[in-house]
N, C-alpha and C positions, 0 to 999 in steps of 0.2 A: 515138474513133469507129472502129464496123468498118467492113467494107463492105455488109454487110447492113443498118447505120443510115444510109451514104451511098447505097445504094438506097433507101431509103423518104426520104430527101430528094429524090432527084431525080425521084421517081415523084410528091410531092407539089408539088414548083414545077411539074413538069409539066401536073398534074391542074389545079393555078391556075392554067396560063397564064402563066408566068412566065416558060418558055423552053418549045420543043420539040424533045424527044431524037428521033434518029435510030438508036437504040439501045436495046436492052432496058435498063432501069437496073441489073438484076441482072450485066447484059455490060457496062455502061459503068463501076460500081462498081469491078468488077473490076479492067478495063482501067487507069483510075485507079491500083489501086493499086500492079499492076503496074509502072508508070507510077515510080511514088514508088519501091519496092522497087528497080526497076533501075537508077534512078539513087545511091541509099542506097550502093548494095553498089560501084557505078560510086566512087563518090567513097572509099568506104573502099578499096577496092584501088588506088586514084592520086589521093590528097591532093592532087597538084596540077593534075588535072583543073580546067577552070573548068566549071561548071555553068551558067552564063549559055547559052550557046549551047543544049547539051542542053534544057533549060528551056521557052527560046521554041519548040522543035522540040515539046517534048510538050504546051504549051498550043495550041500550030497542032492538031496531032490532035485534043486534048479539043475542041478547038472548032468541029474539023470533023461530029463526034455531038451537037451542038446548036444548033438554030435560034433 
């Protein structure tokens, strides 16, 4: 999946009703992927990072751009 396919998903749950963004989906995609990327390269530079914490911090955000 890009993020050009996880915008027309969330522009489509949105269209249904299914949630409502607070955000462009094209900006929220984005953000998302961003999201995954920094912590990717997080975890490859300090193996022994835990990602638990980081994690709950980036789903509190995504979840702050949807109603």
């Amino acid at each position: 999946m890009c993020s050009s396919d996880l915008a027309e998903a969330l522009r489509a749950g949105a269209a249904a009703g299914v949630f409502a963004l607070r955000a462009d989906p094209v900006d929220f995609s984005g953000f998302l992927f961003a999201l995954a990327d920094g912590m990717a390269i997080r975890r490859l530079s300090e193996p022994e990072l835990s990602l638990e914490p980081l994690l709950a911090q980036a789903i509190g955000s995504a979840r702050a751009l949807v109603a």
